[in-house]
C-alpha positions as CSV (number, residue, x, y, z in Angstrom):
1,X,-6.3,3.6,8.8
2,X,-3.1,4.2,6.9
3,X,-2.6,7.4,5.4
4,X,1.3,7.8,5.0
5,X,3.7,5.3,3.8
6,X,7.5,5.3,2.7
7,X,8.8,4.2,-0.6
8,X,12.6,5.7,-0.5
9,X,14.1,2.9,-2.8
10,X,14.5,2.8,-6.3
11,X,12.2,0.6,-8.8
12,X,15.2,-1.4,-9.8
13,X,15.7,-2.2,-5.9
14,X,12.2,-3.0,-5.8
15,X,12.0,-5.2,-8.9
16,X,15.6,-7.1,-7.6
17,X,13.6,-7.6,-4.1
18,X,10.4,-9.0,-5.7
19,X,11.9,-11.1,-8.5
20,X,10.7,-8.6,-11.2
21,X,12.7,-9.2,-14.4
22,X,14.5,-6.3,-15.7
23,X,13.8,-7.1,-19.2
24,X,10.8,-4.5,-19.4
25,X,11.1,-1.2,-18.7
26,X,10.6,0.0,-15.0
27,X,8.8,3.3,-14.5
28,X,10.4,6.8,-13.8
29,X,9.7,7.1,-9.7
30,X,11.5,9.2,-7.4
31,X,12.3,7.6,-3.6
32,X,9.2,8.9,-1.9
33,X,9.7,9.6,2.0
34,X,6.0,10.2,2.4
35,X,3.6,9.0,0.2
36,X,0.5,10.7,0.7
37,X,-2.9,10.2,-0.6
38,X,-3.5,10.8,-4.6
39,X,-0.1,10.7,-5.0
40,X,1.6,8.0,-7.3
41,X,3.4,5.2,-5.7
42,X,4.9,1.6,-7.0
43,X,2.8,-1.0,-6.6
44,X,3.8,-5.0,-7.9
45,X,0.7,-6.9,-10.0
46,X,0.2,-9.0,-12.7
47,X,-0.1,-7.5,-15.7
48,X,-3.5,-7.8,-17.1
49,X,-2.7,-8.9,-20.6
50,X,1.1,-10.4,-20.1
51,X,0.6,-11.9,-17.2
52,X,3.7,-11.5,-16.4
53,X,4.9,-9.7,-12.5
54,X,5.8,-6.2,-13.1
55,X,6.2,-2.7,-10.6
56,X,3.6,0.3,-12.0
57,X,3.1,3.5,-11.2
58,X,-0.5,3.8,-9.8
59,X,-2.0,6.6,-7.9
60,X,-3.2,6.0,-4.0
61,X,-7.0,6.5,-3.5
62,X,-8.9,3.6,-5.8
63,X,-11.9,4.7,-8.7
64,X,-14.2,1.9,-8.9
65,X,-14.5,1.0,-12.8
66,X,-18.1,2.4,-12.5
67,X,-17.4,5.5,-11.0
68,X,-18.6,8.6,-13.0
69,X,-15.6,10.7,-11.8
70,X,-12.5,10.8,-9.8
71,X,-13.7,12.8,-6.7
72,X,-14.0,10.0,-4.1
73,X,-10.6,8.6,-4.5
74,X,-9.2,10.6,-2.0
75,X,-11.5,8.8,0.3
76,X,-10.9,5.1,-0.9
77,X,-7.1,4.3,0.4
78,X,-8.1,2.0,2.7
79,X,-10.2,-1.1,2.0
80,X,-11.1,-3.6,5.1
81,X,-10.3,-7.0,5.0
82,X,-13.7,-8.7,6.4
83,X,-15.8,-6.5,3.7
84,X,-13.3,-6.8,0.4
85,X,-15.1,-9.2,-1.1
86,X,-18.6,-8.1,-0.4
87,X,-18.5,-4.0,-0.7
88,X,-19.4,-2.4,-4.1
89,X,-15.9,-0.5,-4.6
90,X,-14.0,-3.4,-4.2
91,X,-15.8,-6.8,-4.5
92,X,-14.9,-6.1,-8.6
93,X,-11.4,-5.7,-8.1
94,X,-10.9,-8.2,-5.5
95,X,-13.0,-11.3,-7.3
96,X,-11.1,-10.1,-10.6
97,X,-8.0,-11.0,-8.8
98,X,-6.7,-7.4,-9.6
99,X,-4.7,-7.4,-6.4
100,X,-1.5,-5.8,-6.0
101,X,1.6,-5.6,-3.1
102,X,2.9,-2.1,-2.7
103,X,6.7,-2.0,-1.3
104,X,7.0,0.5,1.8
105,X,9.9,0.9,4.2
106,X,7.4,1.4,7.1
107,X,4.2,3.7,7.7
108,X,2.7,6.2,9.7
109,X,-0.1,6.6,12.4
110,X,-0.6,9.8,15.0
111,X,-1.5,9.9,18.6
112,X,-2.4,12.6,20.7
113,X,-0.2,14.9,22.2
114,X,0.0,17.6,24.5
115,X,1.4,20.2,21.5
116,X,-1.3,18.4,18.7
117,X,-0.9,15.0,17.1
118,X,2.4,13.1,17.1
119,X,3.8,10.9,14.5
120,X,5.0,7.2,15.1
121,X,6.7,5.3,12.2
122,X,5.9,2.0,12.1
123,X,8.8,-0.7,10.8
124,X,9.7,-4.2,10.4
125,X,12.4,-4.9,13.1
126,X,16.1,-6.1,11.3
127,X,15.6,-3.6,8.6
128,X,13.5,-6.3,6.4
129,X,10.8,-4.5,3.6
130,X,7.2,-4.4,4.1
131,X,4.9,-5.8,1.4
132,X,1.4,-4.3,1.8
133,X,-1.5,-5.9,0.5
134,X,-3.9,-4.5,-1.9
135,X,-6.4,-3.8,-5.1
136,X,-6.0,-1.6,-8.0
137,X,-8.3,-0.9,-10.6
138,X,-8.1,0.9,-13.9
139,X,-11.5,4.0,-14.6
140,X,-12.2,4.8,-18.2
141,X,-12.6,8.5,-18.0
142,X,-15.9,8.9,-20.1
143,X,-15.1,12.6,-21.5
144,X,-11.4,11.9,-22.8
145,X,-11.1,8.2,-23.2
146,X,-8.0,8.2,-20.9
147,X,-7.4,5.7,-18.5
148,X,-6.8,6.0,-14.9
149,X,-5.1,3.3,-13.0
150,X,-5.4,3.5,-9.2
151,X,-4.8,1.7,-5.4
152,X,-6.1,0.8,-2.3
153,X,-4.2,-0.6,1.0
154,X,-6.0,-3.9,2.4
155,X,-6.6,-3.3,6.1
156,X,-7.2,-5.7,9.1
157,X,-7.3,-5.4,12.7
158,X,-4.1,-4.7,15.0
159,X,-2.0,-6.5,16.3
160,X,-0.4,-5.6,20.1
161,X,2.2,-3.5,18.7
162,X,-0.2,-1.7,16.6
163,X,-3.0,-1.5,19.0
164,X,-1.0,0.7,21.0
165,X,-1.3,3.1,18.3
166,X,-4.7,2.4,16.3
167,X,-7.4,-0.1,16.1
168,X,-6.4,-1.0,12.5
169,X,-3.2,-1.9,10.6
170,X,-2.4,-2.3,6.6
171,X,-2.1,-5.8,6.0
172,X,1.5,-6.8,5.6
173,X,2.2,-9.9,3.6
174,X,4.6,-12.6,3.6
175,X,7.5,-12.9,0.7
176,X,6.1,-16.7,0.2
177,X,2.1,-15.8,0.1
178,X,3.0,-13.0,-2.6
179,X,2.2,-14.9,-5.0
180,X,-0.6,-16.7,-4.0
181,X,-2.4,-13.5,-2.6
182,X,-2.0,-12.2,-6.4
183,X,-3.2,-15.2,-8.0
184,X,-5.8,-17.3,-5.9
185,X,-9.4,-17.5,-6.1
186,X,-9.8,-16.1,-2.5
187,X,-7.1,-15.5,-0.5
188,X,-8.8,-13.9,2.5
189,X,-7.0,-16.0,5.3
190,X,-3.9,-14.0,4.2
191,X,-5.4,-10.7,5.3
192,X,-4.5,-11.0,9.0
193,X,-2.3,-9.3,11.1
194,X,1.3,-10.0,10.7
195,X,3.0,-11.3,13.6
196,X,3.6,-8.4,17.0
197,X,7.3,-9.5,17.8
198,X,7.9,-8.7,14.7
199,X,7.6,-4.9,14.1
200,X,8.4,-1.8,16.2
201,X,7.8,2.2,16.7
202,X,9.0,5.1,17.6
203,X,7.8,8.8,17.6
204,X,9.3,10.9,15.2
205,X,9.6,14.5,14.3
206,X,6.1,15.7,12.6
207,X,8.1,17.1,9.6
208,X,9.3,13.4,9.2
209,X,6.2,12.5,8.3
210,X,4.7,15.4,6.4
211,X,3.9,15.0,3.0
212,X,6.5,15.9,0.3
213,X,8.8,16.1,3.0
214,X,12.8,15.0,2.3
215,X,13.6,13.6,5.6
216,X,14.2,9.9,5.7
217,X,12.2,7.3,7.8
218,X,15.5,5.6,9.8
219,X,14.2,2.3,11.3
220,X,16.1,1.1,14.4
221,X,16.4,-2.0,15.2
């Protein structure tokens, strides 16, 4: 499971390293050392009525469009890759190609410890960005009429590096199947683990990882 993930840069940084044209307005989002769970994060999709590639500002933990409230998106962050296109919350989203990449300067898992859990963050080695895989979906609230637009983080099974720490990993995408994981039919030979000799991690202090917290994640190489 992934529960923590950085997102220090700004949107126009993000919208420079994904090709997003500047011409529309990019949301209001503070760098984010530890995005938590129900907060909001940047995420990269087509837009459903321009078509066009553009960063939002969506909150983590997904609402299925037939949900009648908001309560269980706390528990839908993650979404496996060998159920996606099968499992009620997200076959909709999935087959409806309303797939998104979030940007992230690395993530989080814990281990056990002798004082409690520890922290490892997990990064791309050479300083290069991580594009994770996932779904969004917009909820109709029935009692205002507001919408709610939400995400979920695609995961798959780890990799060596990863299996040191957990049995499961977000699913990182390439820069060149970007745009066919957004756009094609089925896509679900994508969502694999990205390659071992490729990533690294290292313990870090647990106020390093704590939500809301202002320390930055500093990959080494």
């Amino acid at each position: 499971m992934c529960s923590r993930f950085v997102q220090n840069l700004s949107p126009r940084a993000y919208a420079e390293r994904y090709g997003v044209g500047l011409d529309v307005p990019l949301p209001n989002a503070p760098a984010r050392w530890t995005v938590a769970p129900t907060d909001d994060a940047l995420v990269l999709r087509r837009h459903p009525e321009a078509g066009d590639l553009r960063l939002s500002l969506l909150r983590w933990g997904l609402v299925p469009v037939w949900s009648r409230d908001t309560r269980g998106a706390a528990r839908l962050i993650n979404a496996r890759a060998e159920t996606i296109a099968e499992k009620p919350s997200f076959r909709g989203a999935w087959h409806r190609r309303r797939r998104c990449v979030v940007p992230a300067e690395g993530f989080y898992e814990w281990t056990p410890g002798p004082g409690g859990k520890v922290p490892h963050f997990i990064f791309l080695r050479g300083g290069a960005g991580m594009a994770l895989a996932g779904l969004w979906e917009g909820w109709k609230d029935p009692a205002s009429g507001e919408w709610l637009r939400t995400f979920t983080l695609v995961t798959c099974a780890a990799n060596p590096v990863m299996a040191e720490l957990h049995a499961r990993m977000p699913v990182i995408l390439h820069s060149a199947d970007i745009p066919r994981y957004l756009g094609d039919p089925d896509p679900r030979d994508l969502l694999a683990p990205y390659p071992a000799d490729a990533m690294a991690h290292r313990a870090v202090d647990p106020a390093e990882a704590k939500p809301g917290a202002a320390v930055p994640a500093r990959a080494k190489n």
